[in-house]
N, CA, C and O atoms as a GROMACS GRO file, in nm:
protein
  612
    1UNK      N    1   4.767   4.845  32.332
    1UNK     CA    2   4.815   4.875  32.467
    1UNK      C    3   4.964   4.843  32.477
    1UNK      O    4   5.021   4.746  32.427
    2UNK      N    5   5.021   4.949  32.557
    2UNK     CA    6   5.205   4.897  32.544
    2UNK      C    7   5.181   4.793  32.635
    2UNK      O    8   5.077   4.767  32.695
    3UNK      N    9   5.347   4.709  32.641
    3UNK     CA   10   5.367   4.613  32.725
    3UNK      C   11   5.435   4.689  32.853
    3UNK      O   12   5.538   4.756  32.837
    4UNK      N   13   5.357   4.671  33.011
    4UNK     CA   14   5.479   4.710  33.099
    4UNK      C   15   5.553   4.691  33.177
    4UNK      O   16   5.502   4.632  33.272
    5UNK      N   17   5.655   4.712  33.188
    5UNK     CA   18   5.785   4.686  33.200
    5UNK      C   19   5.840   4.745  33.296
    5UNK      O   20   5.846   4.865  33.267
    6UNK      N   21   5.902   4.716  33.441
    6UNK     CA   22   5.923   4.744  33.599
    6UNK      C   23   6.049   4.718  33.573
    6UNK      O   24   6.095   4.607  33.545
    7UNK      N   25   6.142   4.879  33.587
    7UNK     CA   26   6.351   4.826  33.642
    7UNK      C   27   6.377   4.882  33.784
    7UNK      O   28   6.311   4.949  33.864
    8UNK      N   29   6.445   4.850  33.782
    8UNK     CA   30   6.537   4.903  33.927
    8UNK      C   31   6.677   4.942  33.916
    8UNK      O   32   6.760   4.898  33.836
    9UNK      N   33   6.686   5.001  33.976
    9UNK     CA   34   6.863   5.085  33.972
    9UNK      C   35   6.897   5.155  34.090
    9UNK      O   36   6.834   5.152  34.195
   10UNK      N   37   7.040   5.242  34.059
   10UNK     CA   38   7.082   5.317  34.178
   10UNK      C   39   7.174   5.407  34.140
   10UNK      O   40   7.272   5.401  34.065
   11UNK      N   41   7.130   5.482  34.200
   11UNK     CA   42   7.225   5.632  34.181
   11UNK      C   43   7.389   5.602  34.287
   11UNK      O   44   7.411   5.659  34.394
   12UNK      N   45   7.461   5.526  34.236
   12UNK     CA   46   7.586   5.502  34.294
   12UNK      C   47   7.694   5.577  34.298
   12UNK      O   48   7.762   5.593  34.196
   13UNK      N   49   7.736   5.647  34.444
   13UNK     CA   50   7.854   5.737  34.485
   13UNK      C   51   7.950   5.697  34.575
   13UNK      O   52   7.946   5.618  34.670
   14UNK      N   53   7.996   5.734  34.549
   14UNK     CA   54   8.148   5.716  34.601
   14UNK      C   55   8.200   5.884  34.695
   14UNK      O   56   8.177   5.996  34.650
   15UNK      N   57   8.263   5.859  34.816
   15UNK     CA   58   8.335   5.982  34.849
   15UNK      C   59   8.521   5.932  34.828
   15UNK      O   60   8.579   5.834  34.876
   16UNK      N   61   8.574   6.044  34.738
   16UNK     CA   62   8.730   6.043  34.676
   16UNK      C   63   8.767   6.166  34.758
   16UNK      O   64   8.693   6.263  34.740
   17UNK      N   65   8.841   6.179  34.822
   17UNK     CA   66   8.890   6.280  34.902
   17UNK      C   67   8.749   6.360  34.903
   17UNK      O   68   8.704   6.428  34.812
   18UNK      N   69   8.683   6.330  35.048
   18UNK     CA   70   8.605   6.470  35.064
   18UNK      C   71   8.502   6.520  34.934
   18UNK      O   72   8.434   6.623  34.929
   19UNK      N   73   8.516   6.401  34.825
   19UNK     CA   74   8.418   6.487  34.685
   19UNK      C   75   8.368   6.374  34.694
   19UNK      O   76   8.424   6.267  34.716
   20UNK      N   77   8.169   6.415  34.663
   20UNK     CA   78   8.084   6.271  34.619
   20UNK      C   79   8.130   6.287  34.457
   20UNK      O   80   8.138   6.386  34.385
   21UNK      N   81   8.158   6.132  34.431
   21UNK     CA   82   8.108   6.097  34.255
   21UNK      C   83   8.049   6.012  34.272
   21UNK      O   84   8.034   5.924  34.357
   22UNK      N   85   7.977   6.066  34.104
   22UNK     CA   86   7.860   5.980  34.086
   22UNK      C   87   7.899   5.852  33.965
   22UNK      O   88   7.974   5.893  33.876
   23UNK      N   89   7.856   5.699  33.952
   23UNK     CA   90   7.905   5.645  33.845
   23UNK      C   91   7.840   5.603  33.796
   23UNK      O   92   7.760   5.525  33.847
   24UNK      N   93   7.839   5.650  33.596
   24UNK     CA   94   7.782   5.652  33.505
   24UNK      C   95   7.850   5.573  33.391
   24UNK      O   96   7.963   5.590  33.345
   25UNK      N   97   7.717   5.443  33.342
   25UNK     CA   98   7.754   5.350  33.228
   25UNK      C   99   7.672   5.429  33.113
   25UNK      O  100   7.572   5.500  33.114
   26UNK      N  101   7.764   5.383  33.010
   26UNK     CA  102   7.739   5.424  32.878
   26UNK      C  103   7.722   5.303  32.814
   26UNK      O  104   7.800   5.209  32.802
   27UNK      N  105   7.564   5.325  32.759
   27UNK     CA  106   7.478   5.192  32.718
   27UNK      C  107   7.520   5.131  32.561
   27UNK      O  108   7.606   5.181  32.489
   28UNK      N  109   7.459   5.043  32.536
   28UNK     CA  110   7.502   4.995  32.404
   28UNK      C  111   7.428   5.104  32.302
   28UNK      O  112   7.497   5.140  32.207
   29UNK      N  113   7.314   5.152  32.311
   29UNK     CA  114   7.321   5.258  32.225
   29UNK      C  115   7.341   5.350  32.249
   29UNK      O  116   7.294   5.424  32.164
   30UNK      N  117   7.400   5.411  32.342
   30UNK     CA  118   7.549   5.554  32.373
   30UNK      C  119   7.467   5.632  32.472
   30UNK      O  120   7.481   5.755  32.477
   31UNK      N  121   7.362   5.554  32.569
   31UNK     CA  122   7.306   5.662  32.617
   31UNK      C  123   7.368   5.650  32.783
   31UNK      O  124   7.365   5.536  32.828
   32UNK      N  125   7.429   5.770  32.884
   32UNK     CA  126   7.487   5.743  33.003
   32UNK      C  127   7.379   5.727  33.060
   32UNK      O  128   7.280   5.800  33.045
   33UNK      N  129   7.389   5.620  33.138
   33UNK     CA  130   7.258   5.609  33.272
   33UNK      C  131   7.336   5.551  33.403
   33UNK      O  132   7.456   5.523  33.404
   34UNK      N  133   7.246   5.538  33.513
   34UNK     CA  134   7.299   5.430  33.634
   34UNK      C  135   7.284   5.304  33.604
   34UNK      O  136   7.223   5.271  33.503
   35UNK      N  137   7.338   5.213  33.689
   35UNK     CA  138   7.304   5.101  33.689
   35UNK      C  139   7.185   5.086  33.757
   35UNK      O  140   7.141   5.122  33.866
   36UNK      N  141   7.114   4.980  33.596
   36UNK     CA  142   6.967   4.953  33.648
   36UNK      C  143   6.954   4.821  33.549
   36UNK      O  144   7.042   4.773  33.477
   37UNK      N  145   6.822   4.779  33.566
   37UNK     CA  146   6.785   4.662  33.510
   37UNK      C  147   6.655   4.609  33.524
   37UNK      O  148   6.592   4.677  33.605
   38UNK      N  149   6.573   4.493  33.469
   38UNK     CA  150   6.473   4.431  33.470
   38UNK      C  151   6.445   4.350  33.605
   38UNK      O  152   6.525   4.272  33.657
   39UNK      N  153   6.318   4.384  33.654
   39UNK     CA  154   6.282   4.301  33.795
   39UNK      C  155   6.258   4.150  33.775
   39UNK      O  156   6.179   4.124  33.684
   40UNK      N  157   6.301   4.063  33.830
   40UNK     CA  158   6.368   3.943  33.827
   40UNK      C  159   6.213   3.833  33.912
   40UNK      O  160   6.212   3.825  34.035
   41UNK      N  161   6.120   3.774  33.846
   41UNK     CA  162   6.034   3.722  33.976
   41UNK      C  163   5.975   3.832  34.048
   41UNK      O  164   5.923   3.942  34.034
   42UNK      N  165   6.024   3.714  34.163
   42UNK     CA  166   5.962   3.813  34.301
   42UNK      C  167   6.010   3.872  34.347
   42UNK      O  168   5.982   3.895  34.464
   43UNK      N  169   6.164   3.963  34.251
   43UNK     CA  170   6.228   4.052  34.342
   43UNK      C  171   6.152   4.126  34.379
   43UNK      O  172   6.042   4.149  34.327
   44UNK      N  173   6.223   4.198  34.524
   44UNK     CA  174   6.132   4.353  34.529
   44UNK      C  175   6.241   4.447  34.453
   44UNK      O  176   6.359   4.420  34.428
   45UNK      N  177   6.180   4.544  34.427
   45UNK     CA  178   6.271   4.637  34.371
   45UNK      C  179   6.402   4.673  34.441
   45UNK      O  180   6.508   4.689  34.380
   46UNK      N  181   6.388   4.683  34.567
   46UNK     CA  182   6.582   4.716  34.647
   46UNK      C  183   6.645   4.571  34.609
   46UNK      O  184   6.762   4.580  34.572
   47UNK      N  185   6.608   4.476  34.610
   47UNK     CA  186   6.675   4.394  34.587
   47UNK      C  187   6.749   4.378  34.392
   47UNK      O  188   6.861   4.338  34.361
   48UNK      N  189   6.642   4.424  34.305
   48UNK     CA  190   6.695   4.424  34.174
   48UNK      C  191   6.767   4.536  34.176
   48UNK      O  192   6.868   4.538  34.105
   49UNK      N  193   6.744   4.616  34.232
   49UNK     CA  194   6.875   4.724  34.254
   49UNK      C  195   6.991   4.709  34.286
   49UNK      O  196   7.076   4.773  34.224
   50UNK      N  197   7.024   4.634  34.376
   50UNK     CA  198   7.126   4.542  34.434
   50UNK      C  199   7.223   4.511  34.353
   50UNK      O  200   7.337   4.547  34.324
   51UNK      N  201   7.115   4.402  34.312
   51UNK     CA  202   7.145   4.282  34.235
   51UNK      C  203   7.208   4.341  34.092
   51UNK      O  204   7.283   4.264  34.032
   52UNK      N  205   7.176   4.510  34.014
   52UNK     CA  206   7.182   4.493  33.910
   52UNK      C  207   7.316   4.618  33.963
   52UNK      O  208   7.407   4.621  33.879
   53UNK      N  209   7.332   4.688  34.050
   53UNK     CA  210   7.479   4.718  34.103
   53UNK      C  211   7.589   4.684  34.098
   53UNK      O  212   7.695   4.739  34.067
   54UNK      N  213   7.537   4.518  34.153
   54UNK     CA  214   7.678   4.446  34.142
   54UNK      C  215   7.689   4.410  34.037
   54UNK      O  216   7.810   4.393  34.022
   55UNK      N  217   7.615   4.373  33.904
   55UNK     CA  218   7.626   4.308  33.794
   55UNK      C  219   7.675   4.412  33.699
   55UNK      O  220   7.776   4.394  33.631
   56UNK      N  221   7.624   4.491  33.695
   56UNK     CA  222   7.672   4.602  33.586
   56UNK      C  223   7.736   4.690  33.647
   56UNK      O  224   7.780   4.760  33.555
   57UNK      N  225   7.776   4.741  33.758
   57UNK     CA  226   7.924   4.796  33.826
   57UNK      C  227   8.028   4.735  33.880
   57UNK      O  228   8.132   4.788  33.918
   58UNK      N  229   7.986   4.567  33.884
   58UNK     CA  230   8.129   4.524  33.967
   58UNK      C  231   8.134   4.585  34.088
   58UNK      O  232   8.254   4.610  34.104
   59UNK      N  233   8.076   4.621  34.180
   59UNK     CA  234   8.054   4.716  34.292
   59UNK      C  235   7.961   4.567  34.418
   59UNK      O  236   7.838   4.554  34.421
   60UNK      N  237   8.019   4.514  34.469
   60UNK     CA  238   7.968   4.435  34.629
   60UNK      C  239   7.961   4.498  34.732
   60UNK      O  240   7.871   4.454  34.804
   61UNK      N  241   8.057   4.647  34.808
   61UNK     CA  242   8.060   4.661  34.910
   61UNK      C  243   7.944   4.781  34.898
   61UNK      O  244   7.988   4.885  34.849
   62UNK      N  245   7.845   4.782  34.924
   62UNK     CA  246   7.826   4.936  34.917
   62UNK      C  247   7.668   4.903  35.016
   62UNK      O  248   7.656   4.785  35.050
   63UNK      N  249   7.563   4.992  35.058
   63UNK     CA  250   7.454   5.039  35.064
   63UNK      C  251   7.333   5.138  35.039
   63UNK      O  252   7.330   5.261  35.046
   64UNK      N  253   7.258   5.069  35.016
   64UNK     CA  254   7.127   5.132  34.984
   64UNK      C  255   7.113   5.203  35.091
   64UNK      O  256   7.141   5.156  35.201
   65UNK      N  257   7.048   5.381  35.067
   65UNK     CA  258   7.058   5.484  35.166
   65UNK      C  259   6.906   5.464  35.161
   65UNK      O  260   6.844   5.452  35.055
   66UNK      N  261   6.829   5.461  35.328
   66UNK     CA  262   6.707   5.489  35.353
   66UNK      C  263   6.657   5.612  35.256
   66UNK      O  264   6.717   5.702  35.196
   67UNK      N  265   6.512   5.574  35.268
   67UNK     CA  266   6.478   5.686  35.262
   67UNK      C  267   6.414   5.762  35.114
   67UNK      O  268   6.320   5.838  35.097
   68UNK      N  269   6.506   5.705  35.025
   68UNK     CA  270   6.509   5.780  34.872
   68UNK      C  271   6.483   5.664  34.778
   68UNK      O  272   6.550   5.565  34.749
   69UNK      N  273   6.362   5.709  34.742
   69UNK     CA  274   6.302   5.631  34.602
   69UNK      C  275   6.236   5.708  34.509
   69UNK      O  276   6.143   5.775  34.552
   70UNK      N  277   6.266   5.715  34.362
   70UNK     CA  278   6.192   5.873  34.291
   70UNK      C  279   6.235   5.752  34.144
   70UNK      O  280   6.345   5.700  34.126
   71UNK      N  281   6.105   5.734  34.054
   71UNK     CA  282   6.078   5.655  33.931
   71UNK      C  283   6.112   5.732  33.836
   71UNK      O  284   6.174   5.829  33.879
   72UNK      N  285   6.099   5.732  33.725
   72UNK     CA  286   6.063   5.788  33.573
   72UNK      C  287   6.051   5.705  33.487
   72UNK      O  288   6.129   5.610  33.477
   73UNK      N  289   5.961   5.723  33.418
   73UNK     CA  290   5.876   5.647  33.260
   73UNK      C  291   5.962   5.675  33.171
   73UNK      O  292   6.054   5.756  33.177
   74UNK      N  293   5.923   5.589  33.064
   74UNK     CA  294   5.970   5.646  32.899
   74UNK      C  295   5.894   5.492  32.802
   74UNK      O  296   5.872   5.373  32.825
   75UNK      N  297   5.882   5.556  32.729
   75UNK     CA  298   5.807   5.430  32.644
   75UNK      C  299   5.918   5.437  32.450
   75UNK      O  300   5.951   5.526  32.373
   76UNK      N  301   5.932   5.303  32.456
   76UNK     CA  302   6.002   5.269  32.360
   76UNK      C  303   5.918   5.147  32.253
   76UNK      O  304   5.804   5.104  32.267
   77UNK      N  305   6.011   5.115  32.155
   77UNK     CA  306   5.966   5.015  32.041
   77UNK      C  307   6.082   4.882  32.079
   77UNK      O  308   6.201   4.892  32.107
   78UNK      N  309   6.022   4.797  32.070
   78UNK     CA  310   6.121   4.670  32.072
   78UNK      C  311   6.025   4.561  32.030
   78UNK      O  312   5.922   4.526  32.086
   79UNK      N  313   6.076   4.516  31.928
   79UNK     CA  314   6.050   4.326  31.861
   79UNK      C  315   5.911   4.371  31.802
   79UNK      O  316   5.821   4.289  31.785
   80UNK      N  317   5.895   4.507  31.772
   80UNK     CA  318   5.738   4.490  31.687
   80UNK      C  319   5.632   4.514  31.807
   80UNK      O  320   5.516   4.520  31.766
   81UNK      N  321   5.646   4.526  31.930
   81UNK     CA  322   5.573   4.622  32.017
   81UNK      C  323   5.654   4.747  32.132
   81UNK      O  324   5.771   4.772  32.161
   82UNK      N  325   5.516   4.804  32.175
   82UNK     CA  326   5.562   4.953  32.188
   82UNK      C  327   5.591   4.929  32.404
   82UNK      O  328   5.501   4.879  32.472
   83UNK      N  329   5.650   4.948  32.432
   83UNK     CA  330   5.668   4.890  32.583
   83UNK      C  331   5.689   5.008  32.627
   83UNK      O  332   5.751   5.093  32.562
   84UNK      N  333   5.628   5.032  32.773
   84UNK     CA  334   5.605   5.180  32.878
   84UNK      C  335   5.686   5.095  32.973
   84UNK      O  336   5.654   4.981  33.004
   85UNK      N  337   5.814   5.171  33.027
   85UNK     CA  338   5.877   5.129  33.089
   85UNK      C  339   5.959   5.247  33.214
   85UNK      O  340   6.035   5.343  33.206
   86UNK      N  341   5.878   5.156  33.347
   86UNK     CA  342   5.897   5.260  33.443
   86UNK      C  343   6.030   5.226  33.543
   86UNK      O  344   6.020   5.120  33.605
   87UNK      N  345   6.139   5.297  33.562
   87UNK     CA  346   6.232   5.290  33.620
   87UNK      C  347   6.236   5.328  33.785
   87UNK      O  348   6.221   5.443  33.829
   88UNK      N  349   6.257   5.215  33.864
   88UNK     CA  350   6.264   5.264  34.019
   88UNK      C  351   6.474   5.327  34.063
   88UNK      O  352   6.575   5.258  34.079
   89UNK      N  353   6.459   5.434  34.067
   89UNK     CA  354   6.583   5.476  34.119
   89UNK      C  355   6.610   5.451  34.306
   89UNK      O  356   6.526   5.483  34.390
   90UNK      N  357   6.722   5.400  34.333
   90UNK     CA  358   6.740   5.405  34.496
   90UNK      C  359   6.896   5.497  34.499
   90UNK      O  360   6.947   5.520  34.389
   91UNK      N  361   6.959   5.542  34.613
   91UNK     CA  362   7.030   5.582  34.610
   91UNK      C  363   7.187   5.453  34.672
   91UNK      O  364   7.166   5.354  34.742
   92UNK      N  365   7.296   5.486  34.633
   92UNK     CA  366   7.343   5.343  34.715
   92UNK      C  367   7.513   5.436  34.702
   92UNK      O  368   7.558   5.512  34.616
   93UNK      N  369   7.567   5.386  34.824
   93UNK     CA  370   7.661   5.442  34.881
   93UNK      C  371   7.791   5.321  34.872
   93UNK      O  372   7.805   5.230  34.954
   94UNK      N  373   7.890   5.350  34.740
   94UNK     CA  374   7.972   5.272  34.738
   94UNK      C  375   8.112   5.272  34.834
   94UNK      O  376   8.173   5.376  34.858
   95UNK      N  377   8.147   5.161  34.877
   95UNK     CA  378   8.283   5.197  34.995
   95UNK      C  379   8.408   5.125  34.890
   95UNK      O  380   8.527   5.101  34.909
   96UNK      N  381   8.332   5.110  34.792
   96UNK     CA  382   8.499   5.063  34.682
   96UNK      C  383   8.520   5.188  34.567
   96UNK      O  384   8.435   5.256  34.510
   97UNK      N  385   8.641   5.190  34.558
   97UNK     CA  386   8.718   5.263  34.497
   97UNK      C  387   8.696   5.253  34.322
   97UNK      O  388   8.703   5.342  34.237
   98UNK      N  389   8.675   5.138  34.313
   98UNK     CA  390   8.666   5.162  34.150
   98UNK      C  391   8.537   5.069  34.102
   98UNK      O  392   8.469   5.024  34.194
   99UNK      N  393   8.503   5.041  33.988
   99UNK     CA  394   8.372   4.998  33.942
   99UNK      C  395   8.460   4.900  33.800
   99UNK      O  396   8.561   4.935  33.740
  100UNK      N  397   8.367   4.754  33.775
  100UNK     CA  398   8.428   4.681  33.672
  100UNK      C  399   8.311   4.726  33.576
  100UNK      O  400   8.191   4.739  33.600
  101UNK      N  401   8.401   4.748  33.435
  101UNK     CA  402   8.283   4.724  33.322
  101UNK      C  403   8.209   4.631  33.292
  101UNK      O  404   8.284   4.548  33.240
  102UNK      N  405   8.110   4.591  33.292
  102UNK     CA  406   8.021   4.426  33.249
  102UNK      C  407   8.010   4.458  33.091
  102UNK      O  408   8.052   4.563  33.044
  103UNK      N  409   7.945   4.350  33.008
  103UNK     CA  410   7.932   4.332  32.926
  103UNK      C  411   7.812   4.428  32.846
  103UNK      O  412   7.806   4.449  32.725
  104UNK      N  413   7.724   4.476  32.950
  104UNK     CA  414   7.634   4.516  32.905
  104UNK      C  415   7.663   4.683  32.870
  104UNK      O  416   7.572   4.752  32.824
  105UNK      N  417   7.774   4.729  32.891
  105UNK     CA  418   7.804   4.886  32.871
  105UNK      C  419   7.953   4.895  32.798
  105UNK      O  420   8.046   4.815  32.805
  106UNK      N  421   7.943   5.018  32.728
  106UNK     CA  422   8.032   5.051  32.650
  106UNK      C  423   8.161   5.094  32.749
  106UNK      O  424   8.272   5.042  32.742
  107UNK      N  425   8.128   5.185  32.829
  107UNK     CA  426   8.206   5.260  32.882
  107UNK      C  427   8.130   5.285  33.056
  107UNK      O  428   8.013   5.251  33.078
  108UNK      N  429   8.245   5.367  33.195
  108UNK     CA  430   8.245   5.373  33.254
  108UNK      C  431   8.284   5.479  33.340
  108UNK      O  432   8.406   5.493  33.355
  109UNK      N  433   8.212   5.553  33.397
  109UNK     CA  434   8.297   5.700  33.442
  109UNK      C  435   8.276   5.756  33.582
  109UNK      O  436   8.184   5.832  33.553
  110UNK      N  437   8.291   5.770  33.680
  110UNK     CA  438   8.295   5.819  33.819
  110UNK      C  439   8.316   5.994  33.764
  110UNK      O  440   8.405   6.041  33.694
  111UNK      N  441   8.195   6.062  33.829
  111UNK     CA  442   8.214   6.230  33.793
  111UNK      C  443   8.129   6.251  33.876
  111UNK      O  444   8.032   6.188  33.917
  112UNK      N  445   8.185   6.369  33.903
  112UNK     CA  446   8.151   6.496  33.972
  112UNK      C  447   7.939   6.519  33.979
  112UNK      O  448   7.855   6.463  33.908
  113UNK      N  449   7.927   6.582  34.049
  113UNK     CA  450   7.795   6.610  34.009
  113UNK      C  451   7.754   6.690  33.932
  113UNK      O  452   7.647   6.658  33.880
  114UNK      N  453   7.820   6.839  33.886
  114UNK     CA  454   7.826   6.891  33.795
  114UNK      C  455   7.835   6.852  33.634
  114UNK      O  456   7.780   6.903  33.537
  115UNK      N  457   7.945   6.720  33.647
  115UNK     CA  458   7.975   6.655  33.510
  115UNK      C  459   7.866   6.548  33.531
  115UNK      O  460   7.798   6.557  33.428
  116UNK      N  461   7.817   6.461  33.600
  116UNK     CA  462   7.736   6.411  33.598
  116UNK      C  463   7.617   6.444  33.532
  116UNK      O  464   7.556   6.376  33.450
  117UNK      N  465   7.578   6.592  33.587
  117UNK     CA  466   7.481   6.645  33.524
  117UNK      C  467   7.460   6.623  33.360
  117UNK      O  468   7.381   6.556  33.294
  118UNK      N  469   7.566   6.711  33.328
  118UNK     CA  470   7.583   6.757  33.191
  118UNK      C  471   7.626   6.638  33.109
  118UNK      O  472   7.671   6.659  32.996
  119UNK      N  473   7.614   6.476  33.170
  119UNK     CA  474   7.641   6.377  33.093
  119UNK      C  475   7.544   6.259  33.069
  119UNK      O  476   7.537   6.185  32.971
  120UNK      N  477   7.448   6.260  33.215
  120UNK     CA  478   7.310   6.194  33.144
  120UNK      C  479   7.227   6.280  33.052
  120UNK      O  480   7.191   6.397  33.064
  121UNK      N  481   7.202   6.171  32.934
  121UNK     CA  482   7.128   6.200  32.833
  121UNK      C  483   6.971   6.209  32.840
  121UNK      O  484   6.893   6.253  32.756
  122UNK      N  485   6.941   6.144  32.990
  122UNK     CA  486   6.756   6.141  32.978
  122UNK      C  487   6.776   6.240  33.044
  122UNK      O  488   6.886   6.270  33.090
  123UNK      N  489   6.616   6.344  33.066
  123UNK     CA  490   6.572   6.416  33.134
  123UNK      C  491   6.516   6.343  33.268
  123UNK      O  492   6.512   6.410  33.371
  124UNK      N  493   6.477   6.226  33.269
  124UNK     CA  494   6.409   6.154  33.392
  124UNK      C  495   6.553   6.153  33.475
  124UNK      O  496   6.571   6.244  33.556
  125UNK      N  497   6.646   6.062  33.458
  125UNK     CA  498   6.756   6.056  33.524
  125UNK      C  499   6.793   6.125  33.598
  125UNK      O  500   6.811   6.106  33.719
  126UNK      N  501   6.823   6.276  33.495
  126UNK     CA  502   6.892   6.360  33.546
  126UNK      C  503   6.811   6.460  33.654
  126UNK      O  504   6.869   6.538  33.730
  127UNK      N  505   6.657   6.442  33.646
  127UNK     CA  506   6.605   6.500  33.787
  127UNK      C  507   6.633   6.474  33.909
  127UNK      O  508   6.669   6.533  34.011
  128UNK      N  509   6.601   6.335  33.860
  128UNK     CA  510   6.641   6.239  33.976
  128UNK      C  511   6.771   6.290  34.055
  128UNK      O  512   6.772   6.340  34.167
  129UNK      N  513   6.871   6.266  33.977
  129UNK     CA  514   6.967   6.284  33.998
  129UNK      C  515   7.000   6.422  34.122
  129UNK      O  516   7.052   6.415  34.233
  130UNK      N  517   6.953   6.524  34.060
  130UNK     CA  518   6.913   6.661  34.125
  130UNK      C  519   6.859   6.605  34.286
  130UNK      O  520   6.909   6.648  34.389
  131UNK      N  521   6.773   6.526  34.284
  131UNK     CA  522   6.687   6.567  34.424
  131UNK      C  523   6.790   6.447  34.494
  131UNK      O  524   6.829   6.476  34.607
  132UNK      N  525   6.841   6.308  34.433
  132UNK     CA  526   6.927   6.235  34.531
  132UNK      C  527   7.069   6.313  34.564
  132UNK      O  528   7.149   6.262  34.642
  133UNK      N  529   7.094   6.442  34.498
  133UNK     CA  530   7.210   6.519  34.552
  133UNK      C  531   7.202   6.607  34.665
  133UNK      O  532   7.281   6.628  34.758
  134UNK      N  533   7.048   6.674  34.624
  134UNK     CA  534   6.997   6.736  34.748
  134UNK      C  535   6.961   6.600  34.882
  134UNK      O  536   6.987   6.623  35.000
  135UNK      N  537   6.932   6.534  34.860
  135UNK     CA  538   6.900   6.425  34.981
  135UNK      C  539   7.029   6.445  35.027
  135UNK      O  540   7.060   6.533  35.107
  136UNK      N  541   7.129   6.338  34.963
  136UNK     CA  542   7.302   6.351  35.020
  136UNK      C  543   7.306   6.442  35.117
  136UNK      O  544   7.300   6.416  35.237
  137UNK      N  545   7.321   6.597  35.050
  137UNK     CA  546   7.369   6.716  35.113
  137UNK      C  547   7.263   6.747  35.266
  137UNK      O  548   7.300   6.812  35.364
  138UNK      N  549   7.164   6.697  35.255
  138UNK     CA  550   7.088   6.734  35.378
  138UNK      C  551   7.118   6.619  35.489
  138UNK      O  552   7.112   6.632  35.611
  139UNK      N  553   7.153   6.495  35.410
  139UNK     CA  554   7.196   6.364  35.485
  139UNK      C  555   7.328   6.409  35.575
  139UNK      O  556   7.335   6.381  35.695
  140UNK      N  557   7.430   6.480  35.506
  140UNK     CA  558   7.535   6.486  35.566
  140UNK      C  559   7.504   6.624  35.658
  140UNK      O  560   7.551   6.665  35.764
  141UNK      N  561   7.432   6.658  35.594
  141UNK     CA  562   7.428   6.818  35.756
  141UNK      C  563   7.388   6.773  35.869
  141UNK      O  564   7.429   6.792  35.984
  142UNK      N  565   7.303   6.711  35.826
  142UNK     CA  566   7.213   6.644  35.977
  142UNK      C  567   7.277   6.539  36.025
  142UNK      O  568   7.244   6.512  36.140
  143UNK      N  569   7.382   6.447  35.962
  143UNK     CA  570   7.442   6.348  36.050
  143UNK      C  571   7.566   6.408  36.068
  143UNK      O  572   7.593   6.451  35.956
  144UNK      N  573   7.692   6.448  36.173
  144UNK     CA  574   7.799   6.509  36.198
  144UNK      C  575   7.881   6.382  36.148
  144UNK      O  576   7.989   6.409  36.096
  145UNK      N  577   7.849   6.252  36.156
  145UNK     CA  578   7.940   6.158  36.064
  145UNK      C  579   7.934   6.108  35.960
  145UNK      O  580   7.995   6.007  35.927
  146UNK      N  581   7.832   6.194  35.870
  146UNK     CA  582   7.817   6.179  35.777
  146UNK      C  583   7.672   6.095  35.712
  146UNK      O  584   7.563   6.145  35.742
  147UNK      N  585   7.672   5.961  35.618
  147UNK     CA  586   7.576   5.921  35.626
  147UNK      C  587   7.492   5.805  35.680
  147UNK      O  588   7.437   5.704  35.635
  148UNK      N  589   7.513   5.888  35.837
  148UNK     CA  590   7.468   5.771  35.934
  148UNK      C  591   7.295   5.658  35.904
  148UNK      O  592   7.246   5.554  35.948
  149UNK      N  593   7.256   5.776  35.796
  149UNK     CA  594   7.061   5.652  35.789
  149UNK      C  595   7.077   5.560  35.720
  149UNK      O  596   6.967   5.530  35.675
  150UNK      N  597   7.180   5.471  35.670
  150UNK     CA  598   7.186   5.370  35.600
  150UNK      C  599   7.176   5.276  35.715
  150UNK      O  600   7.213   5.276  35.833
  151UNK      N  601   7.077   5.151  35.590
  151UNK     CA  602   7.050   5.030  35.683
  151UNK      C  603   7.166   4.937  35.621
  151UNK      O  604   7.198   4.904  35.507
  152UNK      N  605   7.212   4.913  35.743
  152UNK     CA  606   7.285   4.797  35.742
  152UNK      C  607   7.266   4.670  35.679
  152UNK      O  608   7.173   4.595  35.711
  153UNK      N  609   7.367   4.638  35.572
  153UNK     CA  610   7.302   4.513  35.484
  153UNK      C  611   7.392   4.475  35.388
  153UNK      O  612   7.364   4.382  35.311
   0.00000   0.00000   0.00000
């Protein structure tokens, strides 16, 4: 039986003049993902999301957007067993301008959604990715100031 294994993360954007980007770490073995990570205790998952935002983006000011939560699996090998490991995505709305590299990533990139696309390497991600762009875009039609359903926090 695999071992399993609960992360949390966030699809983190930024608006740069009028354009959402999206920001993408490049892992120690070269693969681009969001910032995400291992559930901690009794976190709940928005909170390891949070928590693994600020740690691996250097990113404090921002919020988690109601509303949007969408997982994906993948099962891997590590230490001599086989671990199923399911990823919780949230969406989170950065109000800072730039992102610090942590230790845990090679590299660091704010892009477009288009380049975004064409730069995560999983297929889970990058669905994801798809439907939290469509959320955005319906978020901002329906609010005239934009993305008013964030909870305050």
């Amino acid at each position: 039986m695999p071992v399993e294994a609960t992360s949390a993360g966030a699809i983190l954007f930024r608006d740069t003049r009028g354009k959402r980007e999206y920001l993408l770490l490049k892992s120690r073995p070269g693969d681009w993902e969001f910032p995400k990570g291992g559930v901690e205790g009794e976190e709940e998952l928005q909170q390891t999301a949070i928590r693994e935002v600020t740690e691996e983006a250097g990113v404090e000011d921002f919020r988690l957007i109601d509303g949007f939560r969408r997982e994906y699996d993948y099962v891997f090998e590590a230490g001599g067993s086989t671990i199923h490991k399911t990823v919780h995505l949230f969406i989170a709305h950065s109000f800072e301008a730039s992102a610090e590299l942590s230790t845990e990533h090679r590299d660091l990139q704010w892009r477009d959604y288009e380049q975004a696309l064409n730069t995560i390497t999983q297929d889970g991600p990058r669905e994801i990715l798809e439907e939290a762009h469509d959320y955005l875009d319906e978020l901002q039609a329906t609010e005239a100031d934009g993305y008013l359903l964030e909870s305050e926090g």
